[in-house]
N, CA, C and O of each residue as an XYZ file, in Angstrom:
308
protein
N     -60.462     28.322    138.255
C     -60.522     29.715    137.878
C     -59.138     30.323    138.107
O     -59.005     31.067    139.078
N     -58.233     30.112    137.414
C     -56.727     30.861    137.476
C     -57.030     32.416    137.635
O     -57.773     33.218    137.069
N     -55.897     32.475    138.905
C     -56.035     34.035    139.024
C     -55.234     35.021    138.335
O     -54.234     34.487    138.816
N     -54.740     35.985    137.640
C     -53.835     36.171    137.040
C     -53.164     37.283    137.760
O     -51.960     37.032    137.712
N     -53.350     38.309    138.357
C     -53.012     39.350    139.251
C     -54.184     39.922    139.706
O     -55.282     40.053    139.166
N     -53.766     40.238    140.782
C     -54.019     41.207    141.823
C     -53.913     42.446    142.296
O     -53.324     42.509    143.375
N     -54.452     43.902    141.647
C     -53.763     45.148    142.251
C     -55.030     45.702    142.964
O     -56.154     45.655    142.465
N     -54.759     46.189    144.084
C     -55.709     46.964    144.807
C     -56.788     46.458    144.930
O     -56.515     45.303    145.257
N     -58.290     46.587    144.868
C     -59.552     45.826    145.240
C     -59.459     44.645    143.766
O     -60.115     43.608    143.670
N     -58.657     45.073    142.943
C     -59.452     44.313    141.527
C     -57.945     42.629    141.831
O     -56.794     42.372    142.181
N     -59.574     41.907    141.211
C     -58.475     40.632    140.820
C     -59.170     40.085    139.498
O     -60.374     39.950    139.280
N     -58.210     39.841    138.771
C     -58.095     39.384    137.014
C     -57.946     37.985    137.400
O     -57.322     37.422    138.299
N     -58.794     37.547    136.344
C     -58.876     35.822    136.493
C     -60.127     35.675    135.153
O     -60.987     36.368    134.610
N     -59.520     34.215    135.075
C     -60.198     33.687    134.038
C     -60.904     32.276    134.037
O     -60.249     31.521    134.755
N     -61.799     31.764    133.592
C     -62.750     30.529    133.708
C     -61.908     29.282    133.210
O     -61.058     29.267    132.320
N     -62.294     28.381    133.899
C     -61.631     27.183    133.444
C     -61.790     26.587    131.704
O     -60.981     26.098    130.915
N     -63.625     27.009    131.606
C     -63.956     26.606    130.583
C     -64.263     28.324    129.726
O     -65.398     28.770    129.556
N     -63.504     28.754    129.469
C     -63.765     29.795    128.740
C     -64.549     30.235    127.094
O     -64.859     29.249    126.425
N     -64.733     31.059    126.720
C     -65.053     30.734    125.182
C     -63.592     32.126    124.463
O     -62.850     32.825    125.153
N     -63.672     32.062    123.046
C     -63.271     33.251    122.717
C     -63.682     34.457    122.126
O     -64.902     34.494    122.289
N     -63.382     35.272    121.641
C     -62.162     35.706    122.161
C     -61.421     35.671    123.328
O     -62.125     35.426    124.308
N     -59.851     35.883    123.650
C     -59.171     35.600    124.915
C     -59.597     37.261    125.912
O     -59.327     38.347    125.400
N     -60.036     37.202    126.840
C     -60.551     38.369    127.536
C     -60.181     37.754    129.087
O     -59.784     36.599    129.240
N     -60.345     38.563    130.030
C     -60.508     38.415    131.611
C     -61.586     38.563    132.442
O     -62.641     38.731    131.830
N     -61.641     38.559    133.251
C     -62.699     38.945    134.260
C     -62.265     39.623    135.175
O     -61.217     39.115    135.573
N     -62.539     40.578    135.762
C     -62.488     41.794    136.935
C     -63.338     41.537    137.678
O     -64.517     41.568    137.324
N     -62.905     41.172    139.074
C     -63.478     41.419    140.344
C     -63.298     42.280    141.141
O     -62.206     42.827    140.989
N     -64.007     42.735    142.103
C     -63.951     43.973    143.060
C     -64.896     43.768    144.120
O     -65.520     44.806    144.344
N     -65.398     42.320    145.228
C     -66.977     42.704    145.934
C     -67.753     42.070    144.991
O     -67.628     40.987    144.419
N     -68.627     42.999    144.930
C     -69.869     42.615    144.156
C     -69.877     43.200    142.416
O     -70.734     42.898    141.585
N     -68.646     44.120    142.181
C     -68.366     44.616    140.906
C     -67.574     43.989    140.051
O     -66.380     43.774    140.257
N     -68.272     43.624    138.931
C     -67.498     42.808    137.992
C     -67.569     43.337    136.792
O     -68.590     43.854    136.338
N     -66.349     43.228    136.125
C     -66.544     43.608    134.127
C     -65.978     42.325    133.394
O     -65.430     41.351    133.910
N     -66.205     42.530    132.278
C     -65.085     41.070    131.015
C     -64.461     42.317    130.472
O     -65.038     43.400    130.376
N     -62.951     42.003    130.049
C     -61.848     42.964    128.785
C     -61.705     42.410    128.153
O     -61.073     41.437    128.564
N     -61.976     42.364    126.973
C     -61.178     41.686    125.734
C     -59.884     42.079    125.678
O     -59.611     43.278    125.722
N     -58.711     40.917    125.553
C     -57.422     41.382    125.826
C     -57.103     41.988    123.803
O     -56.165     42.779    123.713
N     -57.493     41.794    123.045
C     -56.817     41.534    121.558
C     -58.070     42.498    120.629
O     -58.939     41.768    120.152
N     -58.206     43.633    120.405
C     -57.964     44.756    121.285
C     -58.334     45.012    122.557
O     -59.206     44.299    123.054
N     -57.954     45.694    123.047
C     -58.175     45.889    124.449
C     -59.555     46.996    124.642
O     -59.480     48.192    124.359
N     -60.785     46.329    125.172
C     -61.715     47.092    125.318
C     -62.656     46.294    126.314
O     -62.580     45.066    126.254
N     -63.661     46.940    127.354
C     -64.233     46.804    127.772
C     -65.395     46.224    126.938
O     -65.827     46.612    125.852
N     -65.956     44.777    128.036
C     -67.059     43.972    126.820
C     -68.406     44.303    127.783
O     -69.422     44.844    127.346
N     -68.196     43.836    129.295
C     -69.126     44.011    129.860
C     -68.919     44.867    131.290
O     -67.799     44.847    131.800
N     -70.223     45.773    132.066
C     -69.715     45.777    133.456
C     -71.100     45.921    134.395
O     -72.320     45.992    134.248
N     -70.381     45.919    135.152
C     -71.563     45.458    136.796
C     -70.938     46.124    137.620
O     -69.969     45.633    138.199
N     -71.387     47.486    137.869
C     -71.550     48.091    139.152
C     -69.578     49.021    139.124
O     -69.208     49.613    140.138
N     -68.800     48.960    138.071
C     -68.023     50.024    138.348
C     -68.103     51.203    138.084
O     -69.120     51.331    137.403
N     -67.518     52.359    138.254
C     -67.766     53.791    137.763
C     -66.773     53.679    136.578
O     -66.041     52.723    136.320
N     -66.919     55.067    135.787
C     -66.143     55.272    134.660
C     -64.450     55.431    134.225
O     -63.724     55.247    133.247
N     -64.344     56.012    135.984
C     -63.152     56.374    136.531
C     -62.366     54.553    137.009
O     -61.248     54.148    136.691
N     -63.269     53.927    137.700
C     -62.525     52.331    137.643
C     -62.491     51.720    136.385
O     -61.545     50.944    136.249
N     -63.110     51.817    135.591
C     -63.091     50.961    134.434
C     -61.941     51.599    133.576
O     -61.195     50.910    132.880
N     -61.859     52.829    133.666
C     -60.336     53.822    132.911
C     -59.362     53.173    133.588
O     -58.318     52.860    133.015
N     -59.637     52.825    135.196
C     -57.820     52.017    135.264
C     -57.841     50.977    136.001
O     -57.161     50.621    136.964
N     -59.312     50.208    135.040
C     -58.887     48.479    135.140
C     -58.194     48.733    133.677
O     -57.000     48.457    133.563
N     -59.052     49.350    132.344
C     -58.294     49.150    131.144
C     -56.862     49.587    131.214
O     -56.077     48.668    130.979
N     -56.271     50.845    131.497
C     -54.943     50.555    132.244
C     -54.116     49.474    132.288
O     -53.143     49.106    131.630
N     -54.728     49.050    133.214
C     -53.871     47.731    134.311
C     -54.252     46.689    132.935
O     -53.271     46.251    132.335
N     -55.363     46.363    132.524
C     -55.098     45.530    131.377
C     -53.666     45.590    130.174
O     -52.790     44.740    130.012
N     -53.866     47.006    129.422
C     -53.281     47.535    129.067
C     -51.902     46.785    129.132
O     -51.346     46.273    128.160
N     -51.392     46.797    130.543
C     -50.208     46.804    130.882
C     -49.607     46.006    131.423
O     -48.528     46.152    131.997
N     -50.465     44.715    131.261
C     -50.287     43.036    131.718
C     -50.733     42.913    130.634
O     -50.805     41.688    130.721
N     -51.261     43.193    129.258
C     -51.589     42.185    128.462
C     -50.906     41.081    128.170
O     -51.319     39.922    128.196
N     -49.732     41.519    127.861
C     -48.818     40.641    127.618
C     -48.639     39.185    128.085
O     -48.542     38.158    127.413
N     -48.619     39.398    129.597
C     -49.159     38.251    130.695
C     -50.393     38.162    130.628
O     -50.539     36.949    130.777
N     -51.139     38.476    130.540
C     -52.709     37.516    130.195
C     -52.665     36.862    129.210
O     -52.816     35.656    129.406
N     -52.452     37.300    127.787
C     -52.623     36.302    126.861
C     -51.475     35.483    127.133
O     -52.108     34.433    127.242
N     -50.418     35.177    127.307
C     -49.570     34.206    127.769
C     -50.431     32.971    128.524
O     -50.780     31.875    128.087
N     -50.590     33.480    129.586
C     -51.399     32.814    130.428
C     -52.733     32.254    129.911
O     -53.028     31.103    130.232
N     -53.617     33.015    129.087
C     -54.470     32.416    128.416
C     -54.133     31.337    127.227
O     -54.880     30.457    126.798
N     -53.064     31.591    126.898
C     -52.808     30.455    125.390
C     -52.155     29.334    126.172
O     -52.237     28.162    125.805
N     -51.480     29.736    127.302
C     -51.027     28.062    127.977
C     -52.393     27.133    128.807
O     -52.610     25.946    129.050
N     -52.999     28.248    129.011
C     -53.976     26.923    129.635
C     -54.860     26.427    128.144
O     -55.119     25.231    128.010
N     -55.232     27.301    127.207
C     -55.714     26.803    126.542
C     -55.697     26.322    125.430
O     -56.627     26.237    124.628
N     -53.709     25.693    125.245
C     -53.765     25.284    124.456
C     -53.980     23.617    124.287
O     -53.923     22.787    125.194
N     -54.225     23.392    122.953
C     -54.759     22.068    122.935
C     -53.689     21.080    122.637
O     -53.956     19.879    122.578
C-alpha cells in the first residue's frame, strides 16, 4: 500500500492492486474517502465532515501532479 503524503491527521495512499480510474485513498482513524485524481472529485466517504473533505480536495488538488506520477509508475506495465 504506497503511501503518498502525509499532512495533518490525513494520509493519501494507494492499493497495491488497484482498479481505474487513477484515484487515492484518505485516511484519518476510522475516516476514510476515495478522490478521483483526473478530474478531481470526491468518489466516496466514511465519517468526514464537509469542511474536511473541502481540504482533503484541496490537498488533492495540489499534489495531483505527484499522485498521478506515482500512480502511472507503479502501474505501469
Amino acid at each position: 500500500m504506497p503511501e503518498l503524503l502525509r499532512v495533518g491527521p490525513y494520509r493519501f495512499h494507494f492499493h497495491s492492486r488497484e482498479h481505474w480510474p487513477p484515484h487515492v485513498h484518505v485516511e484519518a482513524g476510522a475516516r476514510k474517502a476515495v478522490v478521483w485524481l483526473s478530474p478531481t472529485a470526491v468518489d466516496r466517504n466514511r465519517g468526514y465532515t464537509g469542511r474536511q473533505l473541502k481540504e482533503i480536495h484541496n490537498l488533492v488538488r495540489m499534489h495531483r501532479r505527484h499522485f498521478l506520477r506515482r500512480w502511472y509508475d507503479f502501474f505501469r506495465p
